[in-house]
C-alpha positions as CSV (number, residue, x, y, z in Angstrom):
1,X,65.7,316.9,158.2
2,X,65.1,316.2,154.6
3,X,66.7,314.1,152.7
4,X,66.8,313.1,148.9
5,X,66.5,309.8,147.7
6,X,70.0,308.4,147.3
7,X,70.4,305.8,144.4
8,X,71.9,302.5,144.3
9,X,75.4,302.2,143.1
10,X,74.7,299.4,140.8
11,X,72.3,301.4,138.3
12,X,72.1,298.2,136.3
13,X,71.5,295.7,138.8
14,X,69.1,297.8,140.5
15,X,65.8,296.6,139.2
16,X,67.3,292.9,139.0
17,X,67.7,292.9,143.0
18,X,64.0,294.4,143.5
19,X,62.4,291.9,141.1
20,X,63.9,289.0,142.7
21,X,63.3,290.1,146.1
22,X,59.9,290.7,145.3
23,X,59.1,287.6,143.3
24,X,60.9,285.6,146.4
25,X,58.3,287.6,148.7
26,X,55.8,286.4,146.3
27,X,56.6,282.6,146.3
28,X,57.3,282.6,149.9
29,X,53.6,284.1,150.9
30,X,52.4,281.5,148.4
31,X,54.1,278.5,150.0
32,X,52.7,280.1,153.5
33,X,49.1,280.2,152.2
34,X,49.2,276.7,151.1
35,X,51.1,275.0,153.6
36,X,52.0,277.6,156.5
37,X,53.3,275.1,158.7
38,X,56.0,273.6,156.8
39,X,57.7,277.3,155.9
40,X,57.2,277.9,159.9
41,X,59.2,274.6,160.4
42,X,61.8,275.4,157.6
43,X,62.1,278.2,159.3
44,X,62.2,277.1,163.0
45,X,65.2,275.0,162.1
46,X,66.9,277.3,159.8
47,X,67.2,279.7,163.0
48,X,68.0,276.8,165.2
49,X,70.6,275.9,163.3
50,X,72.2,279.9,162.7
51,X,71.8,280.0,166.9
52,X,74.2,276.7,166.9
53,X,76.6,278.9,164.9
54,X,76.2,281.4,166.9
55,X,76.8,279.4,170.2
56,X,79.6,277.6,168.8
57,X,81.9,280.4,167.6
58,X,81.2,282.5,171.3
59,X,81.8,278.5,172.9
60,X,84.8,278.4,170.1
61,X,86.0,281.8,171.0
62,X,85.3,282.6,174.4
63,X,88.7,282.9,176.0
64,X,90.4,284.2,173.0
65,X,91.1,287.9,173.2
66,X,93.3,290.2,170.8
67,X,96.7,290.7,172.1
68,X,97.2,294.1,172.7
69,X,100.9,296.4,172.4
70,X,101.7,298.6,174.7
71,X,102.4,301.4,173.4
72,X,105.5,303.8,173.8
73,X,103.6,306.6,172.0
74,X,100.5,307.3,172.0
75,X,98.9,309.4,169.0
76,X,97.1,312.6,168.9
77,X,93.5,312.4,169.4
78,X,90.3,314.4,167.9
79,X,87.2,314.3,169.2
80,X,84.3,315.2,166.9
81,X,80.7,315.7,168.3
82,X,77.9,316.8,165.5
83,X,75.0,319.1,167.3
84,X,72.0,320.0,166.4
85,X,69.3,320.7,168.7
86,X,70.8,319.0,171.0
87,X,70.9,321.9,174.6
88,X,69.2,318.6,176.7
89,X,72.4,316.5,176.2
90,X,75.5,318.3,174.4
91,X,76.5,319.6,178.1
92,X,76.3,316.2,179.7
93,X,78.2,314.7,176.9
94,X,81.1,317.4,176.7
95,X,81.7,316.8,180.4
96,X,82.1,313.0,179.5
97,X,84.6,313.7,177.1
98,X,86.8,316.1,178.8
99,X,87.1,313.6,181.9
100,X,88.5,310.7,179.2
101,X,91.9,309.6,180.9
102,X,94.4,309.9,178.2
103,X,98.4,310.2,178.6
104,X,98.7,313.5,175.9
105,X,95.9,316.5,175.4
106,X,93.4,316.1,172.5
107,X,91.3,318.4,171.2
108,X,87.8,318.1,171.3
109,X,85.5,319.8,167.8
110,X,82.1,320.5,168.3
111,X,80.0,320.9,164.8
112,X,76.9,322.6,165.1
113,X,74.5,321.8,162.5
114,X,72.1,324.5,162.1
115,X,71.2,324.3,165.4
116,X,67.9,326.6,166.4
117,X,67.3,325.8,170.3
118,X,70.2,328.6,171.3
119,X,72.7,325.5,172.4
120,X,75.5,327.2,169.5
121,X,75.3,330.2,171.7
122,X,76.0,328.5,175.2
123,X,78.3,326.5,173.0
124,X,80.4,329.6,172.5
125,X,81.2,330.6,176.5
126,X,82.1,326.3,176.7
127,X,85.8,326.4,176.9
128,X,88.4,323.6,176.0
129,X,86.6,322.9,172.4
130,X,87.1,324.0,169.4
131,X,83.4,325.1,167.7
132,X,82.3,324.9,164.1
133,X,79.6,325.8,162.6
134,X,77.8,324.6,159.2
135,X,75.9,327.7,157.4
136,X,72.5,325.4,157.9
137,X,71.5,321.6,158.9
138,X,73.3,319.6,156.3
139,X,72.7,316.8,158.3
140,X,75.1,314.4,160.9
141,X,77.1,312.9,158.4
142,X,77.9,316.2,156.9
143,X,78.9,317.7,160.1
144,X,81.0,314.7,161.1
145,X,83.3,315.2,157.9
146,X,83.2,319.5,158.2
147,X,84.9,318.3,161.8
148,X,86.9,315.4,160.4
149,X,88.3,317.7,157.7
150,X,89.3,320.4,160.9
151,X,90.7,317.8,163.0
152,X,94.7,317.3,164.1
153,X,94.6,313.9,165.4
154,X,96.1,310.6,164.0
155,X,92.3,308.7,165.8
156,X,89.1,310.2,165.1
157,X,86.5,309.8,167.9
158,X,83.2,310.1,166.6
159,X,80.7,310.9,169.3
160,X,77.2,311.2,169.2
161,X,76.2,314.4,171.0
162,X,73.9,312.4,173.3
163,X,76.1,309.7,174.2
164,X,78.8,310.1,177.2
165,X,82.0,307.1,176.8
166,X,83.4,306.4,179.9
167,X,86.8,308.0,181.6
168,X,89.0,304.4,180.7
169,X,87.4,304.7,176.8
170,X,90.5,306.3,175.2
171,X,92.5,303.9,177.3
172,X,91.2,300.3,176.1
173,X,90.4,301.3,172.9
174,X,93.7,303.0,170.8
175,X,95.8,300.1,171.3
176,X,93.2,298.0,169.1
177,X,94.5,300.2,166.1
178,X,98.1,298.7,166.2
179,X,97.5,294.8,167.2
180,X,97.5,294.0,163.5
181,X,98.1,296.1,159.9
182,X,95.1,298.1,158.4
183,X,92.8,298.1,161.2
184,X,90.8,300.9,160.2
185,X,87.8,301.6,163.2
186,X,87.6,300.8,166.6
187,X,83.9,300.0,168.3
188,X,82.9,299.9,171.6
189,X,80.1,298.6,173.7
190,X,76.9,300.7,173.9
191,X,74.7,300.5,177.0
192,X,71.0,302.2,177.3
193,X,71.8,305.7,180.0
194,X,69.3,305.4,182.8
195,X,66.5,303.4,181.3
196,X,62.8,304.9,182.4
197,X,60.3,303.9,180.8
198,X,59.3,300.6,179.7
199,X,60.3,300.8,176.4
200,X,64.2,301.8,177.4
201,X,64.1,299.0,179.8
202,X,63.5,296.8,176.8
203,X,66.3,298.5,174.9
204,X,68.5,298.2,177.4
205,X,68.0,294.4,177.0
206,X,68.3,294.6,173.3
207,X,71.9,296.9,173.4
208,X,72.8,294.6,176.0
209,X,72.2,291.8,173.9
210,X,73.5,293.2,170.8
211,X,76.5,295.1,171.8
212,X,77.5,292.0,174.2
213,X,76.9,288.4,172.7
214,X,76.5,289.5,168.8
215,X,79.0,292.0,168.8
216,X,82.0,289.6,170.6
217,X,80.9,287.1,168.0
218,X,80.9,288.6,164.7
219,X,84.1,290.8,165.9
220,X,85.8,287.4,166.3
221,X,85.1,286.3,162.9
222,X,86.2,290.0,161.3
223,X,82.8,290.6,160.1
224,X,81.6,293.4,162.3
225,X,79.3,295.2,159.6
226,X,78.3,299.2,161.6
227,X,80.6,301.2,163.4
228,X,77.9,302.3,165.7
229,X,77.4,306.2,165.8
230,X,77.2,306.6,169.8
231,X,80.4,306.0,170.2
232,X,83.3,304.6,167.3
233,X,86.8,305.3,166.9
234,X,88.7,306.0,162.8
235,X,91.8,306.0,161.6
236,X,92.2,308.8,159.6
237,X,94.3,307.5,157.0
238,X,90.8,305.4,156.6
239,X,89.1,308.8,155.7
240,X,91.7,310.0,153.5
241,X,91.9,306.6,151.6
242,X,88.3,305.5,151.0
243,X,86.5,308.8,151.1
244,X,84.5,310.4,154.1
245,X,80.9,309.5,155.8
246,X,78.3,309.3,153.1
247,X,76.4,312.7,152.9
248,X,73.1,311.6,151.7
249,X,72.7,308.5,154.0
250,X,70.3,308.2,156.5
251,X,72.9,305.4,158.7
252,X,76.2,306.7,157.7
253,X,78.1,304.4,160.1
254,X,76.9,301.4,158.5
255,X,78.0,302.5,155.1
256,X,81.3,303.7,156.2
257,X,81.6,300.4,158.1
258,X,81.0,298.1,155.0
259,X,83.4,300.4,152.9
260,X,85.5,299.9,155.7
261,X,85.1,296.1,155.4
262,X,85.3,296.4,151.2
263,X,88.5,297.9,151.0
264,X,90.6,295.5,152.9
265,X,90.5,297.4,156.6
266,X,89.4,295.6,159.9
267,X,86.8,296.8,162.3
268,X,87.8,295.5,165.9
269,X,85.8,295.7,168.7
270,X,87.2,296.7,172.5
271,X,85.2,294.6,174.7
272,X,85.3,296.4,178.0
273,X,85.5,299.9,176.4
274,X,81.6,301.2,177.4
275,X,79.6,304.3,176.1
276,X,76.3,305.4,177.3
277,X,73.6,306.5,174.8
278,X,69.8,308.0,174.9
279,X,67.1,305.9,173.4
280,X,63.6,306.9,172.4
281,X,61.3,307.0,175.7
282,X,58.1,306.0,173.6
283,X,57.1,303.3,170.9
284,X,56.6,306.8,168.5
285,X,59.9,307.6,169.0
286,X,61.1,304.1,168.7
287,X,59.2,303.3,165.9
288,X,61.0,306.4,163.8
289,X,64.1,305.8,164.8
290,X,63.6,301.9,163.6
291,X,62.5,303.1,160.0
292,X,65.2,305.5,159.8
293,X,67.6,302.0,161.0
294,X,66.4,299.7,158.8
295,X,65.3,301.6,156.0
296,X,69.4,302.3,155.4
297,X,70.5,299.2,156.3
298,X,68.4,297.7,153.0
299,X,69.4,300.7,151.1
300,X,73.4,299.3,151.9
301,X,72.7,296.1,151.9
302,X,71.8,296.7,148.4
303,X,74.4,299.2,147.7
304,X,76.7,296.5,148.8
305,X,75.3,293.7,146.8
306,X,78.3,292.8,145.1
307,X,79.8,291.1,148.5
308,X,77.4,289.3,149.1
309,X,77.5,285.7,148.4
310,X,81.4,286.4,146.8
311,X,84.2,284.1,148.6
312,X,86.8,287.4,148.0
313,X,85.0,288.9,151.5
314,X,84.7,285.4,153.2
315,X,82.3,284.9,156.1
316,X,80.7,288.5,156.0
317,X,79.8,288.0,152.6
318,X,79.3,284.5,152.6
319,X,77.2,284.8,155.9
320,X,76.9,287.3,158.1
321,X,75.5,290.1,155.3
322,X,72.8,287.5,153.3
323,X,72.3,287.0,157.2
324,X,71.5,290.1,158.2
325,X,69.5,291.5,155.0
326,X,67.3,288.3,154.5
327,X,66.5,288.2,158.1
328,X,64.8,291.5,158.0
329,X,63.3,290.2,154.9
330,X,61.8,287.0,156.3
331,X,60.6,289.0,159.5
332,X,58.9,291.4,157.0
333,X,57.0,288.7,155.0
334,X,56.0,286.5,158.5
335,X,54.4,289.7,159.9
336,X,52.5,290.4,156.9
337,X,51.6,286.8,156.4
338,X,50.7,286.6,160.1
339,X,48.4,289.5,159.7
340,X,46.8,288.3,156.7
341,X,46.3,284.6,158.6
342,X,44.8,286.5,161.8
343,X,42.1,288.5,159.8
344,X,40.8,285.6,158.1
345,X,40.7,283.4,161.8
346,X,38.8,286.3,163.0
347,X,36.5,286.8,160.1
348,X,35.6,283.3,159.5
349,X,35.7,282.0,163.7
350,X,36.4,284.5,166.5
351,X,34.0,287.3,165.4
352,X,30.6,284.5,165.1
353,X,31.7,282.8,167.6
354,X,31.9,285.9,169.8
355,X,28.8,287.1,168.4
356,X,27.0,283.6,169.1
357,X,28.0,282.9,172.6
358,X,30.8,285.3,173.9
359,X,31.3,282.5,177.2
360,X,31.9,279.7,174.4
361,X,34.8,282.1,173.0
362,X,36.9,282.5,176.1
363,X,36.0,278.7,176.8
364,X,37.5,277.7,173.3
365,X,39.9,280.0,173.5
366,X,41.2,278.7,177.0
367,X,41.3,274.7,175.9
368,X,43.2,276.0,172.8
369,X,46.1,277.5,174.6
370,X,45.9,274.2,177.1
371,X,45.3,271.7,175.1
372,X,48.3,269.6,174.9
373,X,48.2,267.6,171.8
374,X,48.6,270.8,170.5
375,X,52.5,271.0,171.1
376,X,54.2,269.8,167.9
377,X,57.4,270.4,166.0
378,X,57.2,273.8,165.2
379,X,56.0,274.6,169.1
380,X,59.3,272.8,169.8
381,X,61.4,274.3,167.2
382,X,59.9,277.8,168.9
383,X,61.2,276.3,172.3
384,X,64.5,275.7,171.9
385,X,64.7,278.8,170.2
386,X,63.5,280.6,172.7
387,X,66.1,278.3,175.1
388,X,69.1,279.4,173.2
389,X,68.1,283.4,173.0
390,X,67.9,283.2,177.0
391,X,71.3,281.6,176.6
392,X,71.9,285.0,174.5
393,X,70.7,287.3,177.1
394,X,72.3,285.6,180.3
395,X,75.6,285.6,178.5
396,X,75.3,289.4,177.6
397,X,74.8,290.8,180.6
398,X,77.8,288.6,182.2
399,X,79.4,290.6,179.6
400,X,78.2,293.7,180.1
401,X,79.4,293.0,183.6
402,X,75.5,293.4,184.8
403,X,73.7,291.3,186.9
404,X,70.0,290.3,186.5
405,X,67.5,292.0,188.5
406,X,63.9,292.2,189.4
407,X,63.1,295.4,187.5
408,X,64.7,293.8,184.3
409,X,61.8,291.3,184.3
410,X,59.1,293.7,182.8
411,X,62.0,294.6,179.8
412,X,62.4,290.7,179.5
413,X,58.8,289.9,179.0
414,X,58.0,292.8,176.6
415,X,61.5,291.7,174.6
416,X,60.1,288.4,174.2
417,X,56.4,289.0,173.2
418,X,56.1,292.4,171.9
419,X,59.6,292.8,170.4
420,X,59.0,290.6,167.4
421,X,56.1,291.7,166.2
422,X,57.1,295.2,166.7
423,X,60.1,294.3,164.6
424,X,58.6,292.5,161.8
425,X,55.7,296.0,160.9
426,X,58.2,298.1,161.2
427,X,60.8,295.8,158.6
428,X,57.5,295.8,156.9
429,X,56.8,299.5,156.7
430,X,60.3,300.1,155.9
431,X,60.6,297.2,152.6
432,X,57.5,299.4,151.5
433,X,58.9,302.9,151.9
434,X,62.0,302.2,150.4
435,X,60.5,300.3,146.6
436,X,58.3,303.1,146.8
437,X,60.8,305.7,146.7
438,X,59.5,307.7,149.6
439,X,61.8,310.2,151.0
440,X,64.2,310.0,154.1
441,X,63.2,311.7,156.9
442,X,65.8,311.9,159.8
């Protein structure tokens, strides 16, 4: 699907934000080309120190959990699934939903988006759900509200129609939304579903190190920033109070969740509530479901400019959000810079070298990666680094309540080397598209 180009709340801070990013671009590359290894350093400790945060508020927090009530009523449920084209997985993900353990009945709603791969018409003979039906593909967000408008229940359960929570989900979650006043979403934590191929086996490492370590910690602090679309739980006085899932954006449940965040409602997170989603099998499919990710998560970022920085929204605006938005930015700028650095060392050293005495290359080559008066401070900086995010990873699979196995090795290694650069082109690609004004593709 199509979208139009959505435009920035702040009309009149628009530009202002672009020229500064861009002019920050510019004197960062700057200070690269003349001196590459003290921004690398700057850098390198920079990260070390936002990994000590990180380690110290999970250290800080890790036996703290939310006391829950237990409740004497529980409240009536809706279940909204948005379909399109989806006859491979809207089956397998119905069945999930109808074997949720719940003390009442709750009614599961079904919007089919336009669907053409005949799944509305099986949907018809499914019974137990209630089926709707938009007049063509308006796209998820729409169809999420068409269903949300339709629905009975006190919680809205947003599922994606490719995603299957588990039977205990309804369970571990609902009591989140009375701990405190104006909790307003519920998120829980989102594994890979039978990783295949390569490239889900390094997802699964990524969801499990996302969804476990990140997630706990940045739920602790109140500054959980997506309620992620697999799987997330509403109240639906939210809805009806802030307005419903924004129509024109391409990641709807980060929007929602920073209006969530904006109007003075909590996200929480249930720890041990688990839903299973499909990922992209290939690096094409990966890579377009990446632009799609971060090209909205700039586009809100910006939208949501105002918190940033602005004691009013404490540490998500004073931390996590800059966070999040200039370390997309950062990884954007290194990638280019790093390409920029490797065509020149290629140009002006590899290529005659090669061309002169191919054995000579390797040689070189081989002493270079050897040599050890080559380890220095930003080698170290890049160790200890690397030491805390295998801290990260060991901690999020004990939370995931996974243990580490051989076959997770091949994820681990391409997560490590191939990850990062795969990240910073395709922040890269998406900074581009979106100054440019291209459109949104979903």
């Amino acid at each position: 699907m199509h979208y139009e180009r959505s435009h920035f709340t702040k009309e009149g801070k628009k530009e202002l934000i672009l020229i500064g990013l861009f002019m920050f671009a510019l004197v960062v590359l700057i200070f690269l080309w003349i001196s590459y290894k003290i921004i690398f350093i700057v850098n390198g400790i920079i990260i070390i120190y936002i990994f000590s945060v990180y380690l110290f508020l999970f250290l800080d927090h890790s036996q703290k959990e939310t006391k829950l009530p237990t409740l004497k009523s529980w409240p009536e449920v809706s279940i909204i699934i948005p379909s399109f084209n989806s006859s491979q997985t809207i089956f397998k993900c119905l069945e999930a939903c109808k074997s949720l353990n719940y003390p009442k009945n709750f009614e599961i709603i079904v919007v089919d988006d336009g669907s053409q791969d005949g799944s509305y018409e099986k949907l018809k003979e499914v019974k137990g759900i209630k089926l709707l039906k938009n007049p063509r593909n308006l796209g998820k967000a729409a169809a999420l509200n068409h269903g949300i408008k339709n629905a009975k229940g006190e919680i809205i359960v947003c599922v994606d129609s490719d995603s299957y929570p588990e039977k205990d989900t309804l369970i571990k979650t609902i009591p989140y939304f009375y701990c405190e006043e104006k909790v307003g979403s519920v998120v829980v934590f989102i594994k890979v579903a039978e990783p295949k191929t390569l490239i889900q086996k390094m997802q699964e490492i990524e969801y499990n190190l996302s969804f476990g370590f990140f997630f706990k910690i940045i739920a602790f602090i109140d500054c959980l920033y997506v309620t992620p679309g697999p799987t997330s739980l509403y109240h639906k006085k939210v809805f009806e109070e802030i307005g419903y899932f924004a129509e024109d954006n391409i990641t709807e449940d980060m929007e929602i969740a920073l209006r969530i965040q904006k109007n003075g409602w909590k996200i929480k997170r249930a720890s041990d509530a688990i839903a299973y989603t499909e990922v992209p099998a290939d690096l094409i499919g990966l890579f377009k479901q990446r632009l799609r990710w971060f090209r909205g998560a700039i586009y809100n970022l910006l939208t949501y400019f105002d918190m940033f920085f602005n004691p009013r929204y404490k540490t998500l605006g004073l931390f996590i959000l800059p966070l999040v938005l200039f370390s997309g930015f950062f990884t954007a700028i290194f990638f280019f810079w790093a390409i920029l650095n490797y065509f020149d060392l290629f140009w002006k050293f590899a290529l005659p070298t090669f061309l002169y005495s191919p054995i000579l290359f390797f040689q070189s080559l081989a002493l270079y990666f050897l040599d050890i008066r080559l380890v220095n401070s930003s080698f170290l900086l890049g160790f200890f680094g690397f030491l805390f995010w295998l801290f990260f990873c060991l901690k999020s699979f004990e939370l995931a309540n996974e243990k580490l196995k051989t076959y997770h090795i091949p994820g681990f290694v391409l997560m490590l080397f191939f990850y990062p650069v795969f990240i910073g082109f395709s922040f890269f690609v998406s900074y581009l598209m979106e100054f440019s004004g291209q459109r949104y593709r979903w």
